[in-house]
N, C-alpha and C positions, 0 to 999 in steps of 0.2 A: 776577693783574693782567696780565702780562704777554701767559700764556695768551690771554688776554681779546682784547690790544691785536689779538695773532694775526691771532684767529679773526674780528675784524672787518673789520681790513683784509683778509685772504682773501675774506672775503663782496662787501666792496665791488670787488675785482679782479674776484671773478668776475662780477659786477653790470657792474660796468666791459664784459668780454670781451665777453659776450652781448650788450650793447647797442651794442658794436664790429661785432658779426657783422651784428647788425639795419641798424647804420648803413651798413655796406660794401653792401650790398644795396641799402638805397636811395639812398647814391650813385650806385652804377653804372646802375640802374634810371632814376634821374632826368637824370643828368648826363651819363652815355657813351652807352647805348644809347636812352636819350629812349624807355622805354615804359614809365615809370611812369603812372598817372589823374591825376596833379599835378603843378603845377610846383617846390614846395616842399615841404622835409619837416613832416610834419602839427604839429611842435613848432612847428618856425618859423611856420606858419599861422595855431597859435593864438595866439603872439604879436602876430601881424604885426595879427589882428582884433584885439587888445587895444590898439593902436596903438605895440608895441614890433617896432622894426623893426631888424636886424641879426642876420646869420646864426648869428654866437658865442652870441647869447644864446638861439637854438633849439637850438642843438648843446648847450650844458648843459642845459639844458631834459631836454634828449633824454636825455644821461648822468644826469643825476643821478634820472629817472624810472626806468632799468634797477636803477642800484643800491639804489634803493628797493627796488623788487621783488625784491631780489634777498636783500635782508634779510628780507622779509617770509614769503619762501620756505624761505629757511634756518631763522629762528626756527619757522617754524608747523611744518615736518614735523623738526626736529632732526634725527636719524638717520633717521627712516624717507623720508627724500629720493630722489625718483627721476626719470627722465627723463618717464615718462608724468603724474607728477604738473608738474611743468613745465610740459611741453606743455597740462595740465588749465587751470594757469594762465594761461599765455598767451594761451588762448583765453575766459578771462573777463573778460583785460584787454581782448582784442580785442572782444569782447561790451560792454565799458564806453564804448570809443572808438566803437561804432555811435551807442551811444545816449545817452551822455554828453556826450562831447568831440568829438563832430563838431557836432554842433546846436551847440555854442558856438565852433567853428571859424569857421560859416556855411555850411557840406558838406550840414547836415540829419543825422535820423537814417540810417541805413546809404545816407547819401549822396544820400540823396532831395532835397535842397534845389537851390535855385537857381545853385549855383556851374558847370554845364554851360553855364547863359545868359552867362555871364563870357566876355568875350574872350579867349582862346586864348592869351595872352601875360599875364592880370590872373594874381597870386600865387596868389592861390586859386580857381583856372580849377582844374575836377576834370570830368574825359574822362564818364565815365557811373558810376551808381552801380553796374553789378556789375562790372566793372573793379576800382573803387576796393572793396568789398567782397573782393574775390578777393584782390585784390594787398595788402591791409594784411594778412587772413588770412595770407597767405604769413610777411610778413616779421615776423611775431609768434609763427608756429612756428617760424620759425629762432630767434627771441628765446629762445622754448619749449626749445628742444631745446638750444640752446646753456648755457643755463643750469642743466638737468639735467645734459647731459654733463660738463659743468667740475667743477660739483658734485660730482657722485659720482666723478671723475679728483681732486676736493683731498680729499674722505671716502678714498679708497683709497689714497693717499699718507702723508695723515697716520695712517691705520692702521699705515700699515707704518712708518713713524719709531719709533710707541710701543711696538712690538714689537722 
């Protein structure tokens, strides 16, 4: 049981980490350097279309989405976890959000939709879609890689405890 409590809370840190790494990026991307395609993070977006509107509740949105994945990851490869598989993933999430979660944003699929016509200050004002394509790619291989590395850095720790 205890084991158990462990290995959960491990999973959810590192679920946590990685969608820390994702967030840092588009922080800085959106809010210091201003060259993200949007002016909000896609969590908050899709709330904001849902007509919930406050930043906290896109920021968990946004965590609590990583450490999903990050369970999901853990459970399906057990030990045979790795960074490329990761990264594998990462890019089917990102593959999800073209064509899932952006048309329900109002972005369209891989950004094709109407939000370019938006005034340049409207929340979900998005610059062009291969911008916004390139740049989620990005910060979903950092999600990708960051979740592998962590992975296999708490698999390679806790090996060496049990020895």
């Amino acid at each position: 049981m205890k084991k158990s409590i462990q290995k959960n809370f491990t999973i959810a840190a590192v679920g946590f980490l990685a969608s820390l790494a994702m967030f840092l990026v588009l922080y800085v991307t959106i809010n210091v350097v201003k060259i993200a395609p949007f002016n909000i993070f896609p969590s908050s977006a899709f709330l904001y279309n849902l007509g919930i509107e406050g930043r906290g509740y896109g920021l968990l949105l946004h965590f609590c989405y990583g450490v999903l994945w990050s369970y999901v990851f853990v459970y399906t490869f057990e030990e045979d976890s790795s960074k490329r598989k990761a990264i594998i993933l990462s890019i089917l999430l990102w593959g999800f959000m073209m064509i899932v979660y952006s048309p329900i944003i109002g972005w369209g699929i891989f950004g094709m939709g109407y939000a370019s016509y938006l005034p340049a200050d409207h929340p979900l004002y998005l610059v062009n879609s291969f911008s916004y394509i390139f740049f989620t790619l990005i910060v979903h291989l950092v999600y990708g890689f960051s979740l592998g590395y962590l992975t296999n850095v708490v698999s390679t720790v806790s090996l060496r405890v049990k020895t």
